[in-house]
C-alpha positions as CSV (number, residue, x, y, z in Angstrom):
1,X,129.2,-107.1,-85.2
2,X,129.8,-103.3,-85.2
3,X,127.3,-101.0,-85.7
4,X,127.9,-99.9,-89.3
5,X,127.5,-104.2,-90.3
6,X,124.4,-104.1,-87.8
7,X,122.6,-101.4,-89.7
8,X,123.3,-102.5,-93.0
9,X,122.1,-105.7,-91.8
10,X,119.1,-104.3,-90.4
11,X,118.4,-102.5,-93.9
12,X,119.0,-105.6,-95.9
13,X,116.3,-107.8,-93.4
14,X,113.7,-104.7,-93.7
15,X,114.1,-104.5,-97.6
16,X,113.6,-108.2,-98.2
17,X,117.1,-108.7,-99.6
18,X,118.3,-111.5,-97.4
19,X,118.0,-114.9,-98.5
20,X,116.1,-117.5,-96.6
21,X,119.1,-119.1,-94.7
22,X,120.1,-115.4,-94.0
23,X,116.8,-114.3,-92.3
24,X,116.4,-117.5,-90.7
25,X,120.2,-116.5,-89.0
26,X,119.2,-113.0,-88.1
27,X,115.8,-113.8,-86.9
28,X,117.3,-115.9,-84.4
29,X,119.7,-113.4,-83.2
30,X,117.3,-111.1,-82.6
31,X,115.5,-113.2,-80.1
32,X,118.8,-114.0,-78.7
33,X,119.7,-110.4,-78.5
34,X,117.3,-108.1,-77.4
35,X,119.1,-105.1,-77.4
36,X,119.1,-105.9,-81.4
37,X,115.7,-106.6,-81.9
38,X,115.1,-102.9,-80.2
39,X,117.2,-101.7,-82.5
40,X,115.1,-103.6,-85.6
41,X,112.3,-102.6,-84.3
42,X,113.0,-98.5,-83.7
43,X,114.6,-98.3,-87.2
44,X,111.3,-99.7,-88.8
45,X,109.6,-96.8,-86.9
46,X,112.3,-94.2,-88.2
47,X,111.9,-95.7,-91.8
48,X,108.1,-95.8,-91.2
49,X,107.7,-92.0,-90.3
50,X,110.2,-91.1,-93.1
51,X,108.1,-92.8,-95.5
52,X,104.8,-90.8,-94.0
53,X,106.7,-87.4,-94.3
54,X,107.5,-88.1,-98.0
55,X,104.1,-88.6,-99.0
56,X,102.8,-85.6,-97.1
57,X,105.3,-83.1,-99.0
58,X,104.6,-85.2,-102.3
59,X,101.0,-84.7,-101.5
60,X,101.4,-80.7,-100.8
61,X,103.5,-80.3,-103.8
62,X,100.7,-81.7,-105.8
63,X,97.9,-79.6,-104.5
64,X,100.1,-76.8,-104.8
65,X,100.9,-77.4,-108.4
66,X,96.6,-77.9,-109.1
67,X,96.1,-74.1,-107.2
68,X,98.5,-73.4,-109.7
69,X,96.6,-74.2,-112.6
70,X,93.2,-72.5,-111.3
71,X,91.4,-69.4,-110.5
72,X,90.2,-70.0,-107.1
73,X,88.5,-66.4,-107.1
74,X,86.6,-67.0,-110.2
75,X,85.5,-70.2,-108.8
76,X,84.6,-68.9,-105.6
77,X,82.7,-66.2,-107.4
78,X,81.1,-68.3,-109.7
79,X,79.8,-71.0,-107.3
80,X,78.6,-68.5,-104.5
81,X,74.9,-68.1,-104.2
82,X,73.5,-64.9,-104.3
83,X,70.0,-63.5,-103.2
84,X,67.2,-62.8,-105.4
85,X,66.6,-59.0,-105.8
86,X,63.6,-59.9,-104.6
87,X,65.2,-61.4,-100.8
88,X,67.6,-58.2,-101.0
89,X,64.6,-56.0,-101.2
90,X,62.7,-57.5,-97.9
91,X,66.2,-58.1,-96.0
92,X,67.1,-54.0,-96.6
93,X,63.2,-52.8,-96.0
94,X,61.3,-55.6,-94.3
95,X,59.5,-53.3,-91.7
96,X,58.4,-50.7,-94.1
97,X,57.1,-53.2,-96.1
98,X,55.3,-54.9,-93.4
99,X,54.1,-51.3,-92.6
100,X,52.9,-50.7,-96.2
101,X,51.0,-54.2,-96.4
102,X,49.5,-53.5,-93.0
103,X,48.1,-50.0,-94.4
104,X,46.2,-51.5,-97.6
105,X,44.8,-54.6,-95.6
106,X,42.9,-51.3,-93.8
107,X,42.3,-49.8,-97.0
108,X,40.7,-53.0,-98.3
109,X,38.8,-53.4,-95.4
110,X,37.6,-50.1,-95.3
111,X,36.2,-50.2,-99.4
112,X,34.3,-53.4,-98.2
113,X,32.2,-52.1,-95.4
114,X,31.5,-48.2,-97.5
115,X,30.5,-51.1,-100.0
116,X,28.8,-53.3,-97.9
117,X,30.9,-56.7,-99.1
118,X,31.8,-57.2,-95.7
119,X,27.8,-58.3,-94.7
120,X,28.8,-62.2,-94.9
121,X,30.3,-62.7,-91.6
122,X,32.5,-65.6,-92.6
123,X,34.3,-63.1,-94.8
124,X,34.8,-60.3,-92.3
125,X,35.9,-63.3,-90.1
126,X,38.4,-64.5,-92.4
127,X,39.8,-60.9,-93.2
128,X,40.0,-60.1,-89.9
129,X,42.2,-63.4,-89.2
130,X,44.4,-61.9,-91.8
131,X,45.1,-58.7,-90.6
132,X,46.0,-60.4,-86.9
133,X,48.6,-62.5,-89.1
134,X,50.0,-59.5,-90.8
135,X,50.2,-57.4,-87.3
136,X,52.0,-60.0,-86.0
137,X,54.1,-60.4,-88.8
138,X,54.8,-56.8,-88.4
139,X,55.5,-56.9,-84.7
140,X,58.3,-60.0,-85.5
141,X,59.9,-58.0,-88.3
142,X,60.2,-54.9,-86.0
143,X,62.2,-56.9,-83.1
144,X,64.1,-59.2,-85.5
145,X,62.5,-62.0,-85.7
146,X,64.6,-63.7,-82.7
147,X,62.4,-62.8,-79.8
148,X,65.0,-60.3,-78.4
149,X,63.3,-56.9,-78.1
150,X,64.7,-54.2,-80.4
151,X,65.5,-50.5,-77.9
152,X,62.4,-48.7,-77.0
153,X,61.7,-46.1,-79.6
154,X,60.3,-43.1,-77.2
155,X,56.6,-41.4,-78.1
156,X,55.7,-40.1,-81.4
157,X,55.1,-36.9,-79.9
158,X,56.2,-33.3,-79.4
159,X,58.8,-33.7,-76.2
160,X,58.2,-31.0,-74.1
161,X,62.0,-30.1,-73.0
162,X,65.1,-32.1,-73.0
163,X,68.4,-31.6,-71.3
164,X,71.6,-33.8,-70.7
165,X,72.0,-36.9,-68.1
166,X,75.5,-38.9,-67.3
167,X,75.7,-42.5,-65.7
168,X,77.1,-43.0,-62.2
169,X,76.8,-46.8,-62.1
170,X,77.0,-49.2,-64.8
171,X,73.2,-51.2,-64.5
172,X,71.6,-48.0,-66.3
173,X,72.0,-45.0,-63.3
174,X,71.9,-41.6,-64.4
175,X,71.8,-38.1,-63.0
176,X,70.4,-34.7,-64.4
177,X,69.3,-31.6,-63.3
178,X,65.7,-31.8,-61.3
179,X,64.6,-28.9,-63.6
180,X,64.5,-31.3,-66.8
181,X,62.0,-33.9,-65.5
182,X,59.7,-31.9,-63.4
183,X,56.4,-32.2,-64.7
184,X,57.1,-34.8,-66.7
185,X,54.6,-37.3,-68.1
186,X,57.2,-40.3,-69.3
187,X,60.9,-39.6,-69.7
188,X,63.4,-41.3,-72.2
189,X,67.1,-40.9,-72.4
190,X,68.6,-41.4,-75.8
191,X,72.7,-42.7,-76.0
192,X,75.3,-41.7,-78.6
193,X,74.3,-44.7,-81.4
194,X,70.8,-42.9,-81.1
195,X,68.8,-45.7,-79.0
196,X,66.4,-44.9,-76.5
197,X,65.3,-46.4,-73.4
198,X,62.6,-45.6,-71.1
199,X,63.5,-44.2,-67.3
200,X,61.9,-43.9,-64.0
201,X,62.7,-40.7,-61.6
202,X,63.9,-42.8,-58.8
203,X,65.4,-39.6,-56.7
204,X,65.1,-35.8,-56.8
205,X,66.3,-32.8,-55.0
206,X,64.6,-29.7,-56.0
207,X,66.6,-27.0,-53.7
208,X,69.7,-28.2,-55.4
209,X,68.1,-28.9,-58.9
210,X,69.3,-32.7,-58.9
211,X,67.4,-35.7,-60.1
212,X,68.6,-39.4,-60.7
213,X,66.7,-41.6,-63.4
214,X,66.9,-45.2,-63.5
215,X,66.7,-47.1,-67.2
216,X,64.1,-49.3,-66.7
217,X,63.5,-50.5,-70.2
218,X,64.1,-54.4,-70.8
219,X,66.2,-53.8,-74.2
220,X,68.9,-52.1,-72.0
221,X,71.8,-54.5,-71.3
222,X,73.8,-52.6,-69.3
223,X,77.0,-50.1,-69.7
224,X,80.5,-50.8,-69.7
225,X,82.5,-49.8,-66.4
226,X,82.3,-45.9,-65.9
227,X,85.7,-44.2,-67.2
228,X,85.6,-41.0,-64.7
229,X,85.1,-40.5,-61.1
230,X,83.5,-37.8,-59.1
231,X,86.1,-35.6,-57.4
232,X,85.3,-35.4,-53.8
233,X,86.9,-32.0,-53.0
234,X,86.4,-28.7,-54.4
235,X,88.2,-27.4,-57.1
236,X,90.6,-24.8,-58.0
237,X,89.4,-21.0,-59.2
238,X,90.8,-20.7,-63.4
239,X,90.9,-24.2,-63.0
240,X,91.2,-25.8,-67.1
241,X,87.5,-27.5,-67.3
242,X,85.5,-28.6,-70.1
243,X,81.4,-29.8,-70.6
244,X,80.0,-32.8,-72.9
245,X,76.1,-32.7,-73.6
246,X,73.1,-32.3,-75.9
247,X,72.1,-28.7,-76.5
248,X,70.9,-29.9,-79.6
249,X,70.4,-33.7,-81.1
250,X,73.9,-34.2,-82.2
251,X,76.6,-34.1,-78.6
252,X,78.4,-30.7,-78.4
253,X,81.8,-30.1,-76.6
254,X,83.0,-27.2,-74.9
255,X,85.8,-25.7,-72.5
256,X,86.6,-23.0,-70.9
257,X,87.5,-22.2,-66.8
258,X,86.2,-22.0,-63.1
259,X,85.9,-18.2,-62.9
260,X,84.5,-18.4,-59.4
261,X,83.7,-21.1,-56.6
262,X,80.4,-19.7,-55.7
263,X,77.2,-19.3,-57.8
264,X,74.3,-16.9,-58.2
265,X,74.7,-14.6,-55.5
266,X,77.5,-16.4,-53.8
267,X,75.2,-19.9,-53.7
268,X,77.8,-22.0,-52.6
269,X,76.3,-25.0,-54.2
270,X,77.5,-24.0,-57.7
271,X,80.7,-23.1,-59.5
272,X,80.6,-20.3,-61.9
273,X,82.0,-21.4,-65.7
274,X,82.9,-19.5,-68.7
275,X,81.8,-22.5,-70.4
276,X,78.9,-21.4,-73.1
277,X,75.9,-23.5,-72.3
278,X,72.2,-23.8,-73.8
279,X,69.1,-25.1,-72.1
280,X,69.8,-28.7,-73.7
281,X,73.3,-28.9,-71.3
282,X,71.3,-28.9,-68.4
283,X,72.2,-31.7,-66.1
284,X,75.3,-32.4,-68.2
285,X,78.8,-33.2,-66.5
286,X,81.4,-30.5,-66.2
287,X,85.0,-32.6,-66.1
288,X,88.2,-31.4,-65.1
289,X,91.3,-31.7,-67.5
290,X,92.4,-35.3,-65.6
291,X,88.4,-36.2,-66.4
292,X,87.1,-36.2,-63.0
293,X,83.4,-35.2,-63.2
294,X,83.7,-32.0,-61.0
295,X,79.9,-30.7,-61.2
296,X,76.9,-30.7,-63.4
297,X,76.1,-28.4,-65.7
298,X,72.6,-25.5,-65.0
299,X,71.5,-24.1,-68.1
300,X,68.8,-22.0,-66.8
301,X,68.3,-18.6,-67.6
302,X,69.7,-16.0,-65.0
303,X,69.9,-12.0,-64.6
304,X,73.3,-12.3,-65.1
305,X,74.6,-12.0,-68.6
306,X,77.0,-14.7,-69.8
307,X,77.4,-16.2,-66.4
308,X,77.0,-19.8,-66.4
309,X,76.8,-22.2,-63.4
310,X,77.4,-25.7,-62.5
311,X,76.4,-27.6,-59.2
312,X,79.6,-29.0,-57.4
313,X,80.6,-32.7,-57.4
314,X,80.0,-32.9,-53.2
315,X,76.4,-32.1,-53.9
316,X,76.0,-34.6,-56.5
317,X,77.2,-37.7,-54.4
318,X,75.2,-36.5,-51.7
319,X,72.1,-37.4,-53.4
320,X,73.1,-40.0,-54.7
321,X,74.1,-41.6,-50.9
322,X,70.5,-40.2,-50.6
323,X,68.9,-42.4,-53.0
324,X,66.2,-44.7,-51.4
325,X,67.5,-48.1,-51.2
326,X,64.0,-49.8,-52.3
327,X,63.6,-48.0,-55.5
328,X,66.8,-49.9,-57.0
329,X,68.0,-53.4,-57.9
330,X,71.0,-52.6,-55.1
331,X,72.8,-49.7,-54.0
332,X,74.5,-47.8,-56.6
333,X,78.2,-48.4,-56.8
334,X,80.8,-45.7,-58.0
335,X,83.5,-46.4,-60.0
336,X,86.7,-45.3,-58.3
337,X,89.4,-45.4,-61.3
338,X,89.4,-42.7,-63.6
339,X,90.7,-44.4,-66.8
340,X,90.5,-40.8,-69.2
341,X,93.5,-39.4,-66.6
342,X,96.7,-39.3,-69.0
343,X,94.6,-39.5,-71.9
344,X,94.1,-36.6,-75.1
345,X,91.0,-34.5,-75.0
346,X,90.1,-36.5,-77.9
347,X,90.2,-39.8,-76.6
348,X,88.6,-38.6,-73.2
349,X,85.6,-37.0,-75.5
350,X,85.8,-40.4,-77.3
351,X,85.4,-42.7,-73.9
352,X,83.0,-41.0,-72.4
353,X,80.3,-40.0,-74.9
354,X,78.9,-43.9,-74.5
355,X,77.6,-42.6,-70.8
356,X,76.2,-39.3,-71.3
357,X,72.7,-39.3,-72.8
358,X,70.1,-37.2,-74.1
359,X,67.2,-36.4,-71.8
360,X,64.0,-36.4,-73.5
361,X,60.6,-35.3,-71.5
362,X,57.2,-35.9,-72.6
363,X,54.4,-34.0,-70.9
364,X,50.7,-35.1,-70.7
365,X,48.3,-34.7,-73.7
């Protein structure tokens, strides 16, 4: 039989169109023939899947035809549920309200004793079980809700000074000028979103006006890997150089040149920059066009109108190999690729603003 009868045959047993004697035949020659009864048995898969793939595209043709005929948006739209005005309000102010409630649970309490109400103790007892509720309430509004702490929100007082500090290690190490924290009562550094987080002055170096803080506040996670590195040799006099800090609240850029190696009377711990700096860029980074942080920026006021100074990078990683090993978690690690090299001035300013911070310093009451 060639293969042209053998597949019409095959068709013909498949469809039901033989006749009794006929299937009987071809029954039996497929149990005397195996290499037929494979082929029976892999054309009814073949006809099997063709059948499955018809109603598949007969199905999508369908539902494409119904998405035809309706507005899915307005549907959409239509069916959504929306919050009360009521849920939008506490959602969008939940913590002044739980502020504002707080406030008139005082006010109440205060009427009831100028009145004397308050002489039943079972009602002082029960009001004061209701302003624990509402302070706690309060509390759990203020961090979310979801037991994570919200970022430290530094004292609602007058800060006494505040300068600039960069990172030098991503677990939360940072490094200012000595002449920003001394004296301090309790210090906070603030970062570009505007979060603040509580430090400890784990190092400092007074002769060379250097101090390194450590974030010890539990809402800190943690920074990304540093961008820049610290060059290790000295740099060039005219040398292109540029500063990123906090003078003010808002960051403030600047640039400007190396216009001498030595500082104040020919202190050879600083560079001299024509950089303009106020008091808030002390302890800032001074970078080098490539990004390398070459020094960090003095802001204190000098004899010498117009001069600005900056202590050199070899000074700063000497205190920081001088760092006592027992006041940290380990030994601080520097990064050693400088991912700004190559980059715009713009995208370096962008990259690094997430590691320098804003030094706040509270003194005692």
């Amino acid at each position: 039989m060639r293969d042209e009868q053998l597949l019409e045959a095959i068709e013909r047993y498949l469809n039901g169109e033989m006749s009794a004697d006929e299937r009987k035949a071809f029954e039996q020659f497929r149990i005397e023939n195996a290499e037929v009864d494979q082929r029976v048995i892999e054309h009814q898969q073949f006809i099997g899947l063709l059948k499955q793939y018809s109603e598949r595209v007969e199905l999508e043709n369908r539902l494409n035809a119904i998405h035809q005929e309706i507005d899915v948006h307005a549907i959409a739209e239509e069916v959504t549920i929306r919050p009360s005005w009521i849920v939008d309000i506490w959602r969008h102010h939940h913590s002044k309200i739980s502020v504002a409630a707080s406030i008139a649970i005082f006010a109440i309490l205060a009427t009831l004793f100028v009145t004397g109400s308050l002489n039943n103790r079972s009602q002082y007892q029960d009001l004061r079980n209701e302003i624990i509720r509402l302070g706690k309430q309060r509390g759990n509004s203020l961090t979310g809700g979801g037991g994570a702490r919200a970022p430290r929100v530094a004292p609602v007082s007058t800060d006494r000074y505040s300068g600039t500090g960069f990172a030098i290690s991503s677990n939360g190490l940072l490094i200012t000028a000595y002449h920003v924290i001394s004296g301090n009562d309790s210090v906070y550094v603030q970062n570009v979103a505007g979060k603040s987080y509580k430090v400890k002055v784990v190092y400092t170096d007074a002769r060379a006006d250097i101090a390194v803080l450590k974030i010890t506040d539990t809402a800190f996670k943690g920074l990304g890997t540093i961008p820049y590195t610290f060059k290790r040799s000295e740099s060039e006099l005219a040398e292109n150089v540029f500063t990123y800090g906090y003078p003010q609240e808002q960051a403030v850029y600047g640039d400007g040149r190396i216009t001498s190696q030595s500082g104040l009377n020919g202190d050879s711990v600083d560079y001299e920059v024509s950089v303009p700096v106020n008091p808030g860029n002390s302890g800032g980074p001074l970078f080098d066009s490539k990004g390398n942080v070459i020094g960090m920026v003095k802001a204190r006021q000098t004899q010498v109108e117009g001069a600005h100074f900056a202590s050199k990078s070899s000074y700063l990683l000497a205190a920081i190999d001088s760092v006592s090993a027992d006041t940290l978690v380990k030994r601080p690690v520097l990064n050693t690729k400088n991912t700004l090299a190559g980059l715009t001035r713009q995208q370096q300013v962008k990259k690094l603003q997430n590691y320098v911070f804003l030094v706040k310093v509270y003194a005692k009451n």
